[in-house]
C-alpha positions as CSV (number, residue, x, y, z in Angstrom):
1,X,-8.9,26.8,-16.0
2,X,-5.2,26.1,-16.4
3,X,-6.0,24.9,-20.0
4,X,-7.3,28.2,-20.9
5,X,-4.8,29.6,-19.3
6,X,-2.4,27.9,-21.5
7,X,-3.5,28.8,-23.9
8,X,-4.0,32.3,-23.6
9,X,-0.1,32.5,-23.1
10,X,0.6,31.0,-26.2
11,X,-1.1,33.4,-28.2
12,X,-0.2,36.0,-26.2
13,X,3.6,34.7,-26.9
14,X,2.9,34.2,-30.4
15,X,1.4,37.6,-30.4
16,X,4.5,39.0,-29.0
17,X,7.3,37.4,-30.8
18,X,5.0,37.6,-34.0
19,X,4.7,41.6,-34.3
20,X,8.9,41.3,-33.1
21,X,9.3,41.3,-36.8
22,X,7.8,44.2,-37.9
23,X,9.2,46.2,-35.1
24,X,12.7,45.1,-36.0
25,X,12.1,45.8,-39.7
26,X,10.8,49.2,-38.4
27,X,13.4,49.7,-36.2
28,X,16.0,49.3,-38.9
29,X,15.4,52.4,-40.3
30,X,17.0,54.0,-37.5
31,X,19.7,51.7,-36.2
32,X,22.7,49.9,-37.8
33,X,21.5,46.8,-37.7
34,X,24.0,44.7,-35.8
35,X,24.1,47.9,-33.0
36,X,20.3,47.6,-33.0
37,X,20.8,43.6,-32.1
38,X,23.0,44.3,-29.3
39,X,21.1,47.3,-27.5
40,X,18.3,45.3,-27.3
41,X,19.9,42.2,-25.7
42,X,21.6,44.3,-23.2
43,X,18.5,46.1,-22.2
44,X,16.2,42.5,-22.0
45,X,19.4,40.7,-20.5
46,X,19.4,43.0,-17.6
47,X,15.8,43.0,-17.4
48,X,15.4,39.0,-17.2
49,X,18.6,38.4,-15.1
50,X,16.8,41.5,-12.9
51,X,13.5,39.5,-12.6
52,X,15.3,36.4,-11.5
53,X,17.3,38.4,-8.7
54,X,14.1,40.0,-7.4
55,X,12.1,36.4,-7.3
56,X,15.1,35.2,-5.4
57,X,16.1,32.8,-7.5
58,X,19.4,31.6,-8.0
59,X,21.4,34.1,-11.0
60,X,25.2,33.6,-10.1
61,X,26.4,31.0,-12.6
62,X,29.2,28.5,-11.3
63,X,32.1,27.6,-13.3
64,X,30.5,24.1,-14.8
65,X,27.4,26.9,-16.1
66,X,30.0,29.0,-18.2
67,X,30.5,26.9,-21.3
68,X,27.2,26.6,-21.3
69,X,26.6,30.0,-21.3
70,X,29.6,31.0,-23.6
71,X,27.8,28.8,-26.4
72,X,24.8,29.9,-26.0
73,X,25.7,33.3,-26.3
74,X,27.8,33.0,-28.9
75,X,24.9,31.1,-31.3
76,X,21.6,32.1,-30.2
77,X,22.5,35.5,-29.2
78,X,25.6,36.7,-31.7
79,X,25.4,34.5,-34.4
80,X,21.5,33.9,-35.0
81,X,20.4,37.3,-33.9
82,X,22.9,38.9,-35.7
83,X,22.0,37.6,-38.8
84,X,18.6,37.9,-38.4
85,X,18.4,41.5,-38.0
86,X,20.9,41.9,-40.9
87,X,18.3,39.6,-43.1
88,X,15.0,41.7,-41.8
89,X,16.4,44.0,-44.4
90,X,15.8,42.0,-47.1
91,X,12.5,40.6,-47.0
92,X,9.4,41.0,-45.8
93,X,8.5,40.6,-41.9
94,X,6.5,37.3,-42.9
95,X,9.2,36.1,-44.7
96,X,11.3,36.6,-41.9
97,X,9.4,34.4,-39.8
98,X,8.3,31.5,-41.7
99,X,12.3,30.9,-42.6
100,X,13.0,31.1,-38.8
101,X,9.9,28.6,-38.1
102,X,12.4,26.1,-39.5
103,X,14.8,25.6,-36.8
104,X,12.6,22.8,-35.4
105,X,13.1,20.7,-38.3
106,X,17.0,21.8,-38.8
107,X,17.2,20.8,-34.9
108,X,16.7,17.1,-36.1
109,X,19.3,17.6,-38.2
110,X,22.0,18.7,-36.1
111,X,21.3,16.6,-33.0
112,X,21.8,13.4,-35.3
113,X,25.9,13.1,-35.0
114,X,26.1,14.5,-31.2
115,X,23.3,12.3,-30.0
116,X,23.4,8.6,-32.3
117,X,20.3,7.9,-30.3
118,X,18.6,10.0,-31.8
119,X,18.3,7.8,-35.1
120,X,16.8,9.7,-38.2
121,X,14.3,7.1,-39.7
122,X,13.7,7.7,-43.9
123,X,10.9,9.3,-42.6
124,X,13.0,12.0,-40.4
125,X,15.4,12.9,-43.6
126,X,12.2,13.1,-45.5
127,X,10.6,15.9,-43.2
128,X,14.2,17.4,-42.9
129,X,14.2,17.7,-46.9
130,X,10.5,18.5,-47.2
131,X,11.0,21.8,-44.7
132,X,14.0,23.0,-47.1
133,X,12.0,22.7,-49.9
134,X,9.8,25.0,-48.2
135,X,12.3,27.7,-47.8
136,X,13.1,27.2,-51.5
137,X,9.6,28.0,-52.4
138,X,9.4,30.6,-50.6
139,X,12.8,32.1,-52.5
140,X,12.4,31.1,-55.5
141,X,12.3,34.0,-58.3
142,X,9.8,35.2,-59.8
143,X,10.6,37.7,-62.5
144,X,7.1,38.4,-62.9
145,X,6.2,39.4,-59.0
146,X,7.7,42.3,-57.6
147,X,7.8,41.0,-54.2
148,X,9.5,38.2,-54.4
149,X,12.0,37.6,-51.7
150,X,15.7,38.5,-51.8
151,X,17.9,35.8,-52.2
152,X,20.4,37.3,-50.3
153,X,17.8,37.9,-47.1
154,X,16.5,34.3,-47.1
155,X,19.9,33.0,-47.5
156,X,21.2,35.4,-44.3
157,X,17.7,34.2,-42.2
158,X,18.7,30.6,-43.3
159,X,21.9,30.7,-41.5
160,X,20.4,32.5,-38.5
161,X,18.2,29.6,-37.8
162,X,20.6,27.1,-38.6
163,X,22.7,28.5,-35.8
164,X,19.7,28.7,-33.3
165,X,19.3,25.1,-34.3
166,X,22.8,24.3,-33.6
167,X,23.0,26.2,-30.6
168,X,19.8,24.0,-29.3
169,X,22.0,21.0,-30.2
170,X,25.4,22.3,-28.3
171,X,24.5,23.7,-25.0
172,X,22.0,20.4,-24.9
173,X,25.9,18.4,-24.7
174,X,27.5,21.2,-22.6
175,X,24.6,21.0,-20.1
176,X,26.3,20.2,-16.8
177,X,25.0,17.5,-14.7
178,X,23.6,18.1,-11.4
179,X,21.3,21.1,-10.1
180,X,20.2,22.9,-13.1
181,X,21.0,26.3,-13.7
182,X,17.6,28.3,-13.7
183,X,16.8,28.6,-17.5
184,X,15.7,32.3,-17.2
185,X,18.8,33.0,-15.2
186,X,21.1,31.2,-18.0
187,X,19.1,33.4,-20.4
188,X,19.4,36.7,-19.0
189,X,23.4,35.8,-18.7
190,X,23.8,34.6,-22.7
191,X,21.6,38.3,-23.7
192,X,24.3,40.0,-21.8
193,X,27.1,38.5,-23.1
194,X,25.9,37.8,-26.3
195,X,25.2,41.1,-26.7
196,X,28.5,42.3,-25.9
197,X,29.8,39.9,-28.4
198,X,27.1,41.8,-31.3
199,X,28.9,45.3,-30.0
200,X,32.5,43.9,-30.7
201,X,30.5,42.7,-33.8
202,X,29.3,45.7,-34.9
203,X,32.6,48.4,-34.3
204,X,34.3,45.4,-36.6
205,X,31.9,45.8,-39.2
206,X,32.5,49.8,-39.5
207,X,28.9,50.3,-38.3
208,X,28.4,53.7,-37.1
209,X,27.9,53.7,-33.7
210,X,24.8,56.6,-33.6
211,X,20.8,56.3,-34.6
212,X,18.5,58.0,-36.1
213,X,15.5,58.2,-34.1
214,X,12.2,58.9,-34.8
215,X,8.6,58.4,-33.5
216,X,8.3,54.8,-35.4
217,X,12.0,53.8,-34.5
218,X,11.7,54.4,-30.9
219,X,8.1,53.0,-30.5
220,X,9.9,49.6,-32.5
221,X,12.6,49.6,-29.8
222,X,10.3,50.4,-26.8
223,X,8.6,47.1,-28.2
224,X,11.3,45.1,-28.6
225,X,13.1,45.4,-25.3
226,X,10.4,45.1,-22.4
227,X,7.3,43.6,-24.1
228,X,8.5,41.2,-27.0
229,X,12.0,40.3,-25.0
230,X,11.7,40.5,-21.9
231,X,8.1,39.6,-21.3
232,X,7.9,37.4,-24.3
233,X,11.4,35.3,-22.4
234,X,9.3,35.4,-20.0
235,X,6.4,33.6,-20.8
236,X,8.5,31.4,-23.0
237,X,10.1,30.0,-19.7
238,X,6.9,29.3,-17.9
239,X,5.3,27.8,-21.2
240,X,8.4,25.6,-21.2
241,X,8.2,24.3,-17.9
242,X,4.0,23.7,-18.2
243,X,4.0,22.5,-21.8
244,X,7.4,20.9,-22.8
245,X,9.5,21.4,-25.3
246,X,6.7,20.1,-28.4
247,X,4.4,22.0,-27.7
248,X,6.2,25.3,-27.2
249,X,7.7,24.7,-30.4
250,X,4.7,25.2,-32.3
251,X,4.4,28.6,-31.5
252,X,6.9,29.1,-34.2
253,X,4.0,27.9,-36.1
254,X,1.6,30.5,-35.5
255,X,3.8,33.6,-34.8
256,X,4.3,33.7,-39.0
257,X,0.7,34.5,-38.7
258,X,0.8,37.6,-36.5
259,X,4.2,38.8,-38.4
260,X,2.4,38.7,-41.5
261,X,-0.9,40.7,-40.6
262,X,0.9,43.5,-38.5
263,X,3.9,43.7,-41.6
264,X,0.6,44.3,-43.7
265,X,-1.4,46.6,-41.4
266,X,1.6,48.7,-40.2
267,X,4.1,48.5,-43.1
268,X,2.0,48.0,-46.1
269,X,4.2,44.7,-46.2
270,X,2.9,42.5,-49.2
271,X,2.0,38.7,-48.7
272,X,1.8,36.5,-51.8
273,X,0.8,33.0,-52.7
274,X,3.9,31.5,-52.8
275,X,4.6,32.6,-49.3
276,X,2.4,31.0,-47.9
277,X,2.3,27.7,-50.0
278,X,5.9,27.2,-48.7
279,X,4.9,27.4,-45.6
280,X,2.6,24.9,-45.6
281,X,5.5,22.9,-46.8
282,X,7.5,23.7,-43.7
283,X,4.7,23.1,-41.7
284,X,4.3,19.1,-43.5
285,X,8.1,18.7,-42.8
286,X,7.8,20.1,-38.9
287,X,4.7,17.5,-38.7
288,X,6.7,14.7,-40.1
289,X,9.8,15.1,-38.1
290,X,8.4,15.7,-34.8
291,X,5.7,13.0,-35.5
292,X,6.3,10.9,-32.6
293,X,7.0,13.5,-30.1
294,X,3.4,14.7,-31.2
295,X,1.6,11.4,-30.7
296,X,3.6,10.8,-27.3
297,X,1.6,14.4,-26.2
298,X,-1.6,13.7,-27.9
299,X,-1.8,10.1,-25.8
300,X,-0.7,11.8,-22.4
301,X,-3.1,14.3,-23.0
């Protein structure tokens, strides 16, 4: 019972975070996109930091939390989501989610020099390059194909999960030792900030500080803010604690899936061959990197 249960969260999640790409690429056509970033994460951040009040859990951070929570912020909220809603423009929502699906591999990258225990075999490099050669195929021109990606976009995406995969890597050596802050708590704190940091963000930028709303645009937000955030967060927090860190990974795996077919159904997105040959590509460099980590669960399974 709890396997199917399991289960059924993690397609629900990759569900949920998968048609997050559409609705952001929808969603653009009405907000600024760095504005559109923030008013999100203040909305979820109040609405996961609420949850965790009401289940009486602890939510007031100490001071050993707020580096922590100042990094993670800053990365996964500012940085990554920043650029990823700037990218979205670009390219397609598939697109947009295969490039993200990297940030395992980049993770292994980045964790190398602040943790030497974690020693990168030929092996690990090899999955490393393997996943980036993926992204290249993915961007690579094609004079001949209309819908080839912008160079531009996957460049901007790349950067976005390069600093999710840095931020992974930082607030892992910022983690303060003793009683763990609850991880939906430290979540719902980073959206708020973080999203105050996209604001400051976005007034520096000259974006103007107004929308354009219309049936599709609100429908993209009302999706974004209590179902793929705060629900998806959600979820993602109890699938953490049941499955571990491996496992939950992979729905980065199969969320590409559900961003493609709701890009196509809803936003007569295209989806060509190379798209999807790179990632397969990804998918071999994911495989090899996290190899052992995926044995380990298979065994204890």
């Amino acid at each position: 019972m709890t396997r199917h249960r399991n289960l059924l969260a993690f397609l629900l999640l990759a569900v949920l975070w998968g048609a997050s790409y559409p609705a952001v690429k929808a969603g653009l056509a009405g907000f600024p996109p760095i504005l559109f970033a923030a008013l999100r994460f203040d909305l979820v951040g109040l609405l996961v930091l609420g949850y965790v009040v009401v289940s009486d859990r602890r939510w007031r951070p100490s001071r050993t939390d707020l580096p922590n929570i100042v990094a993670g912020a800053t990365l996964f909220i500012a940085v990554h989501n920043g650029l990823l809603f700037v990218g979205q423009d670009y390219v397609t929502s598939a697109v947009s989610a295969i490039i993200l699906s990297t940030i395992p591999v980049l993770s292994a990258g980045f964790a190398r020099p602040v943790f030497p225990e974690e020693r990168l075999t030929p092996l690990d490099v090899g999955g490393i390059l393997i996943g980036l050669v993926g992204v290249v195929v993915i961007a690579a021109p094609n004079p001949r194909i209309a819908t080839t990606p912008d160079l531009f976009g996957v460049g901007i995406l790349l950067l976005s999960a390069a600093a999710f995969a840095l931020g992974g890597v930082v607030t892992r050596y910022l983690r303060p030792v003793g009683p763990r802050f609850p991880l939906a708590a430290y979540q719902g704190w980073t959206m708020l900030l973080g999203g105050g940091m996209l604001h400051l963000g976005s007034l520096a930028l000259g974006e103007r500080q107004s929308v354009d709303l219309s049936v599709s645009v609100v429908i993209a937000f009302v999706y974004l803010v209590p179902f793929a955030g705060a629900l998806g967060y959600l979820l993602y927090f109890d699938l953490l604690d049941r499955l571990g860190p491996v496992e939950i990974n992979l729905v980065g795996y199969v969320s590409p899936v559900f961003a493609a077919l709701v890009g196509w159904a809803l936003l007569d997105e295209p989806f060509v061959a190379t798209t999807a040959l790179g990632f397969g590509v990804i998918v071999v460099g994911f495989l090899l990197v996290k190899r052992r980590a995926i044995r380990a669960q298979l065994v204890g399974a």
